[in-house]
Legacy VTK file of the C-alpha trace (Angstrom):
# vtk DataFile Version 3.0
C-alpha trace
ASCII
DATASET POLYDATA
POINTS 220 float
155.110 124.284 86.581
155.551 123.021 89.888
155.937 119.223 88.546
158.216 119.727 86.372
161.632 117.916 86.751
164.978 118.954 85.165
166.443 116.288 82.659
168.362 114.506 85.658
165.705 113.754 86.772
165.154 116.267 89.782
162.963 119.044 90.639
164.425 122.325 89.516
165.007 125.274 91.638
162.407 127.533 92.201
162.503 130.428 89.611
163.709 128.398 86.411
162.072 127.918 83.251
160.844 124.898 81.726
161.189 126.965 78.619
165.094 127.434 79.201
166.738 126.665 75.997
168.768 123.338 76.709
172.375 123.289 76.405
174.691 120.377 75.523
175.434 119.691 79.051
171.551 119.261 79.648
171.035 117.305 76.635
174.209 114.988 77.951
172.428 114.873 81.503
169.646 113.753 79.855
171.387 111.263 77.634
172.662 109.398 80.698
169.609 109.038 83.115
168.071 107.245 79.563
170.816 104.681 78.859
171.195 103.899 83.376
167.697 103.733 82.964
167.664 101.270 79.549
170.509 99.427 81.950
168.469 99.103 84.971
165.497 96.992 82.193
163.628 100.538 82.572
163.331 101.139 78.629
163.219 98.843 76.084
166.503 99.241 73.808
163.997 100.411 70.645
162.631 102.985 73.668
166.063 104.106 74.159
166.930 104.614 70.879
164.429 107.088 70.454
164.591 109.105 73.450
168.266 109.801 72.853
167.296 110.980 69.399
164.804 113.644 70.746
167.088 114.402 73.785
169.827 114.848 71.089
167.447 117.114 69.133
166.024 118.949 71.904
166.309 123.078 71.950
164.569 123.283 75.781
164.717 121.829 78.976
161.177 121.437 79.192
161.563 118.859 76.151
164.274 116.653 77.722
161.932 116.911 81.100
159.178 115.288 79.528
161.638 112.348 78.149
162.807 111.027 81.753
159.934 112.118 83.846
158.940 108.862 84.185
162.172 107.384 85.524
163.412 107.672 88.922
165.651 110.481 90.046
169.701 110.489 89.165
170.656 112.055 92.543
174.586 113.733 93.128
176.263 114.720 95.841
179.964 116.323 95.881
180.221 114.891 92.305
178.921 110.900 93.896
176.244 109.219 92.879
174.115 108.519 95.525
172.348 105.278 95.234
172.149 101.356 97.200
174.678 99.097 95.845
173.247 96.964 93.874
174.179 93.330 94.188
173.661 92.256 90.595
173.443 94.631 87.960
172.073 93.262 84.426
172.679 95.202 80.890
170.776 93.608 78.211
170.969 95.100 75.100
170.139 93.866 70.843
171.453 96.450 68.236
170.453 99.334 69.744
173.011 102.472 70.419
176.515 101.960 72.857
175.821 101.337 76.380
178.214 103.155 78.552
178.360 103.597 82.461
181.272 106.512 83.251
181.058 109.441 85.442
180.323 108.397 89.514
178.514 105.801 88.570
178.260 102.740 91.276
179.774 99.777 90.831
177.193 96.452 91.819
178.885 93.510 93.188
178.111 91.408 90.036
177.161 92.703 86.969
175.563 90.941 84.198
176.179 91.757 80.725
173.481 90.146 77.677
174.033 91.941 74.802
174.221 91.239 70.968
175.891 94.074 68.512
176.365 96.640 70.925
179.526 98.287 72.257
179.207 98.723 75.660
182.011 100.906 77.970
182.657 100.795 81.331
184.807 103.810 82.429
185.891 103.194 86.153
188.234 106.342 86.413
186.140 107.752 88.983
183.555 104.898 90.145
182.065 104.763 93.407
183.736 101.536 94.621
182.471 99.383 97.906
184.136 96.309 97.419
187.202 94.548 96.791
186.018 92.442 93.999
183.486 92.979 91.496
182.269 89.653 88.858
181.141 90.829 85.367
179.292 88.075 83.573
179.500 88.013 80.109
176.678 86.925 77.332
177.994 89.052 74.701
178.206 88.886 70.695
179.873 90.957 68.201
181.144 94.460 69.004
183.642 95.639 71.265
183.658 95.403 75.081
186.112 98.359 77.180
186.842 98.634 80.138
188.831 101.988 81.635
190.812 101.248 84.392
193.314 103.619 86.767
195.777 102.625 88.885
194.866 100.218 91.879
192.180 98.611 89.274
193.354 95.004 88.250
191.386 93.089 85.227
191.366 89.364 85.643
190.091 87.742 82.249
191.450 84.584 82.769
188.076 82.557 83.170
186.558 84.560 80.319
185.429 81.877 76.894
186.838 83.687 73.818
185.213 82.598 70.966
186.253 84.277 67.571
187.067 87.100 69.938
190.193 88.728 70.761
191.623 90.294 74.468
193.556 93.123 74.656
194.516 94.012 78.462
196.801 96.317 79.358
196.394 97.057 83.019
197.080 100.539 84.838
198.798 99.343 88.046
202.388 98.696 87.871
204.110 96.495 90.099
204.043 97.179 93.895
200.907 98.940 93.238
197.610 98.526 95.960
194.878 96.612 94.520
191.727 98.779 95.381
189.526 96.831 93.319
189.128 93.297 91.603
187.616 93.032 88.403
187.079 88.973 87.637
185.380 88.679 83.470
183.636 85.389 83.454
181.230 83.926 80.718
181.419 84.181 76.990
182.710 86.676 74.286
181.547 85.834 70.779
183.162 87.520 67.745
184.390 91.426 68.515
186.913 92.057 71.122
187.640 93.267 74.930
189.735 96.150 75.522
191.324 96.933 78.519
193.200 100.112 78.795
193.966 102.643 81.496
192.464 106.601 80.378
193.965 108.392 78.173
196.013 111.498 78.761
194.515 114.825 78.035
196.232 117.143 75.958
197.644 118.982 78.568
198.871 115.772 80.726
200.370 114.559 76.830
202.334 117.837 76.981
203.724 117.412 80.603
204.081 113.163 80.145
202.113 113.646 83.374
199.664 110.394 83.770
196.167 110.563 83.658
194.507 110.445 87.300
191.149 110.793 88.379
189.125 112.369 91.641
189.608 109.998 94.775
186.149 108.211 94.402
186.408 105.032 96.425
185.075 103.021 99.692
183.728 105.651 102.656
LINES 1 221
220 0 1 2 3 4 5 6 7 8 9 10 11 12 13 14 15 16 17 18 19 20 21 22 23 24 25 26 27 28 29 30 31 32 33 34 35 36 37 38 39 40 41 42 43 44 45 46 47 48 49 50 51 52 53 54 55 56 57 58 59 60 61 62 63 64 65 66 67 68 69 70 71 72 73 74 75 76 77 78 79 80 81 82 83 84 85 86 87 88 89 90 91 92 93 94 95 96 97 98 99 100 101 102 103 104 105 106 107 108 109 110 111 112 113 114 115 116 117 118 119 120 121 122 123 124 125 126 127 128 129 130 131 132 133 134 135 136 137 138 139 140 141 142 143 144 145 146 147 148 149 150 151 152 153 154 155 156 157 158 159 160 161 162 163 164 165 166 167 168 169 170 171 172 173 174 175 176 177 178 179 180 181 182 183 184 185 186 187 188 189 190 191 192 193 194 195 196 197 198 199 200 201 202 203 204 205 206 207 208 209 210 211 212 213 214 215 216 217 218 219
């Protein structure tokens, strides 16, 4: 069908087959243009829930197609997302499934996080990053908020109201290192914790006590 869209949301090549069984890359393609989508206030957290199900379930491509056909496109280029910085980003999210933003995904210049009994992630190992400084604005209770840093990424938590929470930071720049990017936590943790830790090693890098790095993703 000439309308059909592949589970990232674009059109697929010409020749391929809605009817393509779906593999678990496709069903994890599909996975993530739901929850940026349930991020950007596209689907309702109960919507969410149950499109990830049936993407999780799904044995064709022509079934994940019909679950994000109605969002906008999750365009790539040379492994970058491709999309306007946003300049405030809001999450909201009430005991539904984790919300997680990893991969080249761009980073707003505030972000806005309201959520109650979810754990959210924020992997920034290979963010697209335009700015010096990003704000993330906490409303968040229970669970557990991470953050995944890499070297030249400095967490600031200082301004952040703990309550019945706990902070555990452990940053990924050492001394001497360039700050490439700024991230301030402001607002108000209730119960649960905030992690901040740089990636972990693969198995290989464990092997070699080699550190974990990360494609060059940064400011053009």
């Amino acid at each position: 069908m000439s309308g059909e869209m592949s589970p990232s949301g674009k059109r697929p090549a010409s020749g391929s087959s809605p009817e393509r069984r779906a593999s678990h890359a496709d069903r994890d393609r599909a996975v993530d243009v739901l929850r940026i989508a349930a991020g950007d206030g596209l689907l309702t957290a109960a919507e969410l829930d149950e499109r990830v199900e049936s993407a999780l379930s799904a044995r064709t491509v022509g079934e994940l197609t019909a679950l994000t056909a109605d969002l906008p496109p999750v365009s790539t280029s040379t492994g970058a997302a491709v999309t306007e910085v946003k300049d405030v980003l809001r999450i909201e999210g009430t005991h539904s499934g984790p919300v997680q933003r990893g991969g080249p995904w761009v980073v707003p210049r505030r972000l806005e996080l309201a959520t109650a009994w979810c754990e959210v992630t924020l992997d920034f190992t290979q963010a697209v990053i335009t700015q010096d400084t990003v704000q993330i604005d906490l409303d968040m209770q229970g669970k557990t908020l991470t953050l995944i840093t890499k070297p030249g990424i400095v967490v600031d938590a200082g301004a952040l109201n703990l309550v019945h929470s706990k902070a555990k930071i452990r940053q990924a720049s050492g001394p001497g290192t360039p700050v490439t990017l700024r991230v301030e936590l402001l607002g108000r943790k209730t119960h649960g914790r905030v992690v901040v830790r740089p990636a972990r090693r693969t198995f290989r890098q464990w092997l070699q006590r080699k550190p974990p790095s990360a494609p060059a993703v940064g400011r053009p």
